[in-house]
C-alpha positions as CSV (number, residue, x, y, z in Angstrom):
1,X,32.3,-27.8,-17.6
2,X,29.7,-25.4,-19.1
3,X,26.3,-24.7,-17.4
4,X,24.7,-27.4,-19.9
5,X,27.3,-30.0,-18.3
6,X,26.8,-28.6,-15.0
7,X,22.5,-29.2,-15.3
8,X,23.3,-32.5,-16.8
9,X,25.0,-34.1,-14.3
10,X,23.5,-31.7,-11.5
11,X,20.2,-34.0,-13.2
12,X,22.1,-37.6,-13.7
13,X,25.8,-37.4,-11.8
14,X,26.8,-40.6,-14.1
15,X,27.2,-38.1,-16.8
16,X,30.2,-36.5,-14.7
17,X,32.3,-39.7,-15.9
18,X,30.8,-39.5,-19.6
19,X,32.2,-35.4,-19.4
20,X,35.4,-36.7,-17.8
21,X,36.2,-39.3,-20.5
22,X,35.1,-36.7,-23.1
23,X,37.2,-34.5,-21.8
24,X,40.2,-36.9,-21.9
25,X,41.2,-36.2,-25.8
26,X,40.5,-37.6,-29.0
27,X,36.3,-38.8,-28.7
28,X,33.5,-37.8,-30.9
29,X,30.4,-38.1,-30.1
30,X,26.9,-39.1,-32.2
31,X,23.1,-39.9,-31.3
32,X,21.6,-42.5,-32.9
33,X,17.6,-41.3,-33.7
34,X,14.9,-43.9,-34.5
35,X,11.4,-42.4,-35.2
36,X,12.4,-38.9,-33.9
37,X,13.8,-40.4,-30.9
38,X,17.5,-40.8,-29.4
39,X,18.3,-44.0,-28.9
40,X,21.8,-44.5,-28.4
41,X,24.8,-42.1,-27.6
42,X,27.7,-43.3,-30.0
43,X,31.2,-42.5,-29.0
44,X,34.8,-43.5,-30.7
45,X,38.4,-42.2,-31.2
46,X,41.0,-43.4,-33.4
47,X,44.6,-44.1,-31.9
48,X,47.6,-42.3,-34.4
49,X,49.3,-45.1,-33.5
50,X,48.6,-48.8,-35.6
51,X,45.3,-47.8,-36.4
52,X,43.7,-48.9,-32.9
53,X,40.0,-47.8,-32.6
54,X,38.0,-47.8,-29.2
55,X,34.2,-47.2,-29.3
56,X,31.1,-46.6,-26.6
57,X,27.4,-47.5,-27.1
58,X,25.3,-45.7,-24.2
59,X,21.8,-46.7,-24.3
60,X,21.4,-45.4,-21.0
61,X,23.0,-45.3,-17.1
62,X,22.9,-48.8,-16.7
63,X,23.2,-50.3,-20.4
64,X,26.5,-49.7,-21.5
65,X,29.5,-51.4,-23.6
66,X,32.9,-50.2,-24.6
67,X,35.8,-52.0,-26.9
68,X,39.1,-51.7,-28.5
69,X,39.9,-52.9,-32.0
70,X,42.7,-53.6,-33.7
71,X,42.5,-51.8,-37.8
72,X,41.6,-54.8,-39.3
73,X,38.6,-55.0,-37.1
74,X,39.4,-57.4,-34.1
75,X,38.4,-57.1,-30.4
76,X,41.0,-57.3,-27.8
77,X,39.4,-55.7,-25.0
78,X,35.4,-54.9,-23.8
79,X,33.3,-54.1,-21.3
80,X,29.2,-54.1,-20.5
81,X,27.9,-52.6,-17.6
82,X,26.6,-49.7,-16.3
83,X,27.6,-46.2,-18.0
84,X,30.1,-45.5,-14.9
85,X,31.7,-48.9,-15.3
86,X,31.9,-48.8,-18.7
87,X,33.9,-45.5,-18.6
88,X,36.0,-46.5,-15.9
89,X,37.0,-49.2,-18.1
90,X,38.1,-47.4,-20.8
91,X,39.7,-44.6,-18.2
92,X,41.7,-47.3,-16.8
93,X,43.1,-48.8,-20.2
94,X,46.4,-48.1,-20.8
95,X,47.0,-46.7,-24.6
96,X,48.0,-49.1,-27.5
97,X,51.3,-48.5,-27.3
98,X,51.7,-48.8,-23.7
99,X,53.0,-51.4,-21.9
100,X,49.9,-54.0,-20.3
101,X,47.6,-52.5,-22.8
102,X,45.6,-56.0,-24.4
103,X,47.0,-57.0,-28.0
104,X,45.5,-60.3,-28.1
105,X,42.3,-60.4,-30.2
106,X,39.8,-62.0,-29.0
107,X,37.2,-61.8,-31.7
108,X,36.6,-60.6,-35.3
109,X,33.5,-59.3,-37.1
110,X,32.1,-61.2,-39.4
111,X,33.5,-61.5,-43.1
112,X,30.7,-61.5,-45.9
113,X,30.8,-64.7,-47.5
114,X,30.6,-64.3,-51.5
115,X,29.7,-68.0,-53.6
């Protein structure tokens, strides 16, 4: 960690988890500012395999959600929570091409409806 880390979650210890996951490979990392303020840490990484996406939404320690999606846009696996069980979730999934990791989808964004 570097002495910004090292305040941070000296500060807020829940951010030890965010570093750690982070840390893990493969995330990038966005705010979200409304009106000069952040309101949302954004988070994803792309899998090199099939095109599987998973994504974070931090609004703060204890609003939190996390998914998977397939390339075409389909859920198979969330989580809402608190920012440590959020990341614990996503710690804990196994990769897309690893065996137990989720495959069925268990929702789809909507498609735009054209007349």
């Amino acid at each position: 960690m570097n002495r910004f880390e090292i305040a941070a979650v000296a500060e807020f210890p829940e951010l030890g988890r965010l570093i750690e996951l982070k840390n893990g490979g493969g995330w990038a990392f966005h705010p979200v500012v409304m009106d000069g303020e952040i309101v949302l840490l954004a988070g994803w990484r792309v899998w090199l395999v099939g095109g599987w996406s998973d994504a974070i939404a931090i609004r703060n320690t204890t609003d939190a959600k996390a998914y998977r999606c397939t390339a075409e846009g389909g859920e198979v696996w969330g989580r809402e929570g608190t920012l440590v069980d959020v990341i614990d979730g996503l710690i804990e999934l196994p990769g897309p091409d690893e065996p137990g990791a989720p495959k069925l989808v268990k929702g789809r964004r909507p498609i735009l409806w054209t007349p």
